[in-house]
C-alpha positions in Angstrom: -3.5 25.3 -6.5 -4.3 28.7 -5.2 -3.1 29.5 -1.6 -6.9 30.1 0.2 -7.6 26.2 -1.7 -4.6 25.1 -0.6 -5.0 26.4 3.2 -8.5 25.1 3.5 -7.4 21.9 2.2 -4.6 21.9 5.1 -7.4 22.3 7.3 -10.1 19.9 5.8 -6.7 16.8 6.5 -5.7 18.4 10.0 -9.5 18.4 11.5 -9.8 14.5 10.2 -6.2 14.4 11.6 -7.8 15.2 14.8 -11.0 13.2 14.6 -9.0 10.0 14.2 -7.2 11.0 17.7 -10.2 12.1 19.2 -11.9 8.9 17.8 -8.8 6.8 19.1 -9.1 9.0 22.5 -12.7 7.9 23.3 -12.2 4.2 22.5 -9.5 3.9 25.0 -11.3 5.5 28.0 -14.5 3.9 27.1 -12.8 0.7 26.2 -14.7 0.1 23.1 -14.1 -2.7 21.0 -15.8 -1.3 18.2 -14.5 1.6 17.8 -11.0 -0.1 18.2 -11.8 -1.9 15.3 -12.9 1.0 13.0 -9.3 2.5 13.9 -7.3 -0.7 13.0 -9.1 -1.0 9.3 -7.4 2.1 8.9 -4.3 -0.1 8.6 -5.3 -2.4 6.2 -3.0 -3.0 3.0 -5.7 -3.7 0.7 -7.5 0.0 1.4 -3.8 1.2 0.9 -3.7 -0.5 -2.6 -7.1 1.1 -3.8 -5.7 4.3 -2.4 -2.9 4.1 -4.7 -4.8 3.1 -7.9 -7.1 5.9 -6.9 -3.9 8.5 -6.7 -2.4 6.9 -10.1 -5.4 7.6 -11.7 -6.9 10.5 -10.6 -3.9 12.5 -9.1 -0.7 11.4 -9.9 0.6 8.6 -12.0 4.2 9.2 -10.9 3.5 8.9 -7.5 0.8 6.5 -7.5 2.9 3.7 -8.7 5.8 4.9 -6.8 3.1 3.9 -3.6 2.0 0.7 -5.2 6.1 -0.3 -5.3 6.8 1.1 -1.8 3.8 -0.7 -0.2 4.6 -3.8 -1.8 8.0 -3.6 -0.6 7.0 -2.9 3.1 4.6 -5.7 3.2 7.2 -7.9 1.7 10.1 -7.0 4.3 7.3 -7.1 7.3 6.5 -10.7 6.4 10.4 -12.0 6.0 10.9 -10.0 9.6 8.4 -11.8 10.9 9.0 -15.3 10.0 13.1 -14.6 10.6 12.0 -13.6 14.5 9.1 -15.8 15.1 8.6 -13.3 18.0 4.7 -14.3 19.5 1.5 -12.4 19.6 -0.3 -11.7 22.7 -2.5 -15.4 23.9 -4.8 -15.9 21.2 -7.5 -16.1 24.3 -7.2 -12.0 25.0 -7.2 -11.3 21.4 -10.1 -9.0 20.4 -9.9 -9.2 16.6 -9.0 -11.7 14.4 -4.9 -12.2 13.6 -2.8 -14.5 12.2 0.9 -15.1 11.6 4.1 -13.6 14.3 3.8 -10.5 16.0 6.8 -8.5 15.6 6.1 -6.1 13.8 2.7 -4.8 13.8 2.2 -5.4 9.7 -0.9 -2.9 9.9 1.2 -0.5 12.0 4.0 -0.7 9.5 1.9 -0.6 6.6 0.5 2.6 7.5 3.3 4.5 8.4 5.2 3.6 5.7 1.9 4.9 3.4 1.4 8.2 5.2 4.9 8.7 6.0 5.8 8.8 1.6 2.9 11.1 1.4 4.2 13.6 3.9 7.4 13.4 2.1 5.9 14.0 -1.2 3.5 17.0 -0.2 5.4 18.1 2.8 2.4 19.6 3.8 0.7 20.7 7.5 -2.6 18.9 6.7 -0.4 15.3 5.4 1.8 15.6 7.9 -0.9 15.4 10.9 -2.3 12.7 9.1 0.8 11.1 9.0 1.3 11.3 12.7 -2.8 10.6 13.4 -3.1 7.4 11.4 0.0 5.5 12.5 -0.1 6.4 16.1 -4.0 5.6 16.4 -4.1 2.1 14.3 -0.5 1.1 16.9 -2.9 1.9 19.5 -5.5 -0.1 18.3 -3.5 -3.4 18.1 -2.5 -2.9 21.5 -6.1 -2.1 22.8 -7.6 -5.1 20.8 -4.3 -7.6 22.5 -3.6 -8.8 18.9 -0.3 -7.1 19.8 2.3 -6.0 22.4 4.1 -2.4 22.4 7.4 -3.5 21.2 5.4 -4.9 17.7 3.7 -1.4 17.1 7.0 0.6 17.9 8.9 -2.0 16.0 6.4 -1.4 12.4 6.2 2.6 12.9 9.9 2.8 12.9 10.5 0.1 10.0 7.6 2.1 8.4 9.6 5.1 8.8 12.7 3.5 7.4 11.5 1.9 4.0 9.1 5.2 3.1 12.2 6.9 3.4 14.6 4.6 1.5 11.9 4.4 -1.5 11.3 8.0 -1.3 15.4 8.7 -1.8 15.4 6.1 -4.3 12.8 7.6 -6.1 13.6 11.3 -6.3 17.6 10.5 -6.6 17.3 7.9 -9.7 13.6 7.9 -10.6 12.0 5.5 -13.1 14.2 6.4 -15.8 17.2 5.2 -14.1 17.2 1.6 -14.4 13.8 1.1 -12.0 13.0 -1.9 -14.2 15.8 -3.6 -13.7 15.7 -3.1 -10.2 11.9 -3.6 -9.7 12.6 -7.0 -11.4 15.5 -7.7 -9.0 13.4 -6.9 -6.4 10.6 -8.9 -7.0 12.4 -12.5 -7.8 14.1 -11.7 -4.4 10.4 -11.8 -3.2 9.4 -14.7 -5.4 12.4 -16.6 -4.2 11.5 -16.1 -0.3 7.9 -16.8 -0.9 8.3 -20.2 -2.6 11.1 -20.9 0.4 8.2 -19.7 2.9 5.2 -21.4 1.1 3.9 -17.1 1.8 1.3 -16.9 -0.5 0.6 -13.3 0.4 4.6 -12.4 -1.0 4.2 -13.8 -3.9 1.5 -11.7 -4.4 3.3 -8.7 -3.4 6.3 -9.6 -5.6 4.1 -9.8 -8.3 3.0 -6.0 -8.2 6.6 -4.9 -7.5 7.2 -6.6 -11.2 4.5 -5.2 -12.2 5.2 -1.6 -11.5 8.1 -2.0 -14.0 6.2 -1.4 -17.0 5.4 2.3 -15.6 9.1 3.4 -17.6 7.6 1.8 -21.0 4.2 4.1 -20.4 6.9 7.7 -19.7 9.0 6.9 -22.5 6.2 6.1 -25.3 4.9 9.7 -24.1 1.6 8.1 -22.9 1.7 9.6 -19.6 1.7 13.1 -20.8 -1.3 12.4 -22.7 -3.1 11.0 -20.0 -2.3 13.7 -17.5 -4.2 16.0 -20.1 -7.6 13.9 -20.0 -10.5 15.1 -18.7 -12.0 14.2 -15.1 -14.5 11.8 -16.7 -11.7 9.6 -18.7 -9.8 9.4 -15.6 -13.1 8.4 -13.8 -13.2 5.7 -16.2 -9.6 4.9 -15.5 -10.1 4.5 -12.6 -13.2 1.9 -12.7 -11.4 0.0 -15.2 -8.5 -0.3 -12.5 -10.5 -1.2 -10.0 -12.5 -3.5 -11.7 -9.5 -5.4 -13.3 -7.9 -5.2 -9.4 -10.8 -7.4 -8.2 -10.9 -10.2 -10.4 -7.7 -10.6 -10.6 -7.8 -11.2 -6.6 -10.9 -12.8 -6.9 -8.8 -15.3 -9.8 -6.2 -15.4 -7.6 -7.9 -16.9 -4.5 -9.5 -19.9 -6.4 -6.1 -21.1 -8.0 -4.2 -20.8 -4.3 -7.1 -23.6 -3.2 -6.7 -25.1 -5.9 -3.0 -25.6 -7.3 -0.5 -26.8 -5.4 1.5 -25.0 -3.2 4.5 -24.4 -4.8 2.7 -24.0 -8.7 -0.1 -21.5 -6.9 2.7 -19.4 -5.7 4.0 -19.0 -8.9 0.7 -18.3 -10.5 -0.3 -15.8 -7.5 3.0 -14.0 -8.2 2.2 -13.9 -12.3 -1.4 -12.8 -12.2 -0.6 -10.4 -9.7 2.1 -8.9 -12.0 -0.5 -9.3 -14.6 -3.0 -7.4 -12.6 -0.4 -4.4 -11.7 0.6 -4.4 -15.7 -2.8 -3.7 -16.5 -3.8 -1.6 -13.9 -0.7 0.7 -15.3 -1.2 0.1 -18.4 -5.1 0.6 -19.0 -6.2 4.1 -17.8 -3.2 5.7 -20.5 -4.3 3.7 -23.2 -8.1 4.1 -23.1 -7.0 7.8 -22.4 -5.2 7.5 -26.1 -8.0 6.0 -27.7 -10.5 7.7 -26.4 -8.3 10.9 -27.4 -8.1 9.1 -31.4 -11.9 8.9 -31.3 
């Protein structure tokens, strides 16, 4: 990327950088609920997730799944934290938007930071960088504002945030997927499994499931598949994408029924399986359609 591109792209991030403070700015001297709640879907996991997918597919593969595996992780550990504190929300009578679960810490807060925070690490760029500081500070301010939490929850998830983007980004650039990430990944994730079917946490199954998932990324690097796909043009990437996306969706949509449906403990299990399903494919699919597409 040429320097002029690369310094009108630093602007382009730091001018939204700024709109999301100004946008936070006017919502808190004008009080406005609505705009509170723009700011706060700007913590949301799931628009993470499709981020990441986006970034494997179009940007990165490296560091897209490296952001599936960090925010999977960061969910995980906010939801053991919370359960192990039990530390209360603000009365469900102020609250402003809809919540559920313990309060410390702010899971959108943390969720964010940790997201924005790998970035910033990766690019070590001006423009990433005031979005990492824009983003997290505006969506902590939000949960406050809209009394779903108290300070101590939104310091508490910046600075977890912080922690785990910065473990994961160590781990990452110190041993890397071709260091024994599967193993580890799997490790990982039956740690998860094992706490959700303790919990009855239907969302960390799910999240263990895409942390196993993410462990077929070394197969895709050593079978040379990557590099191939990194050489496909915009429109098979596009399609990558879509594919993704699309496969993303029904898995979740799959997912939901069986959760009402199974019992407890077996929907767990399931949730954690077709979510590791949904991850392998997601992976897997944009490469391969890349080969065949390239054999045509």
């Amino acid at each position: 990327m040429g320097k002029g591109i690369s310094r009108c792209l630093d602007a382009v991030l730091v001018t939204i950088a700024v709109s999301v403070l100004a946008t936070s700015a006017t919502a808190l001297a004008m009080d406005n609920v609505e705009l509170w709640r723009f700011v706060t879907r700007l913590g949301e996991e799931e628009a993470y997730m499709v981020i990441a997918i986006a970034v494997y597919t179009l940007m990165s593969p490296h560091l897209g799944v490296e952001l599936m595996a960090t925010l999977a992780l960061s969910g995980a550990l906010n939801l053991f934290l919370k359960n192990l504190l039990k530390m209360p929300r603000p009365p469900p009578s102020l609250w402003r938007y809809p919540a559920s679960g313990y309060g410390f810490p702010s899971g959108h807060t943390q969720v964010s930071t940790t997201f924005w925070s790998f970035v910033a690490m990766h690019f070590r760029r001006a423009g990433v960088s005031s979005l990492a500081v824009s983003i997290p500070v505006s969506v902590a301010l939000s949960r406050v504002a809209l009394n779903v939490h108290y300070p101590l929850d939104v310091i508490g998830g910046m600075l977890i945030g912080l922690a785990v983007a910065a473990v994961t980004y160590t781990y990452f650039r110190v041993l890397g997927f071709a260091r024994g990430y599967a193993l580890h990944g799997l490790l990982l994730s039956l740690v998860v499994l094992s706490y959700a079917l303790a919990s009855l946490n239907q969302t960390a199954s799910k999240l263990g499931g895409v942390i196993l998932g993410t462990c077929v990324y070394p197969l895709l690097l050593t079978r040379g598949y990557v590099d191939v796909y990194l050489l496909s043009k915009l429109s098979v990437k596009l399609l990558g994408l879509v594919s993704a996306l699309a496969i993303a969706y029904g898995v979740g949509r799959i997912s939901n029924a069986v959760l009402t449906t199974a019992p407890s403990l077996l929907g767990i299990v399931c949730a954690y399986l077709l979510y590791a399903l949904m991850t392998i494919c997601v992976i897997l699919l944009p490469p391969v359609l890349a080969l065949i597409i390239k054999r045509l």
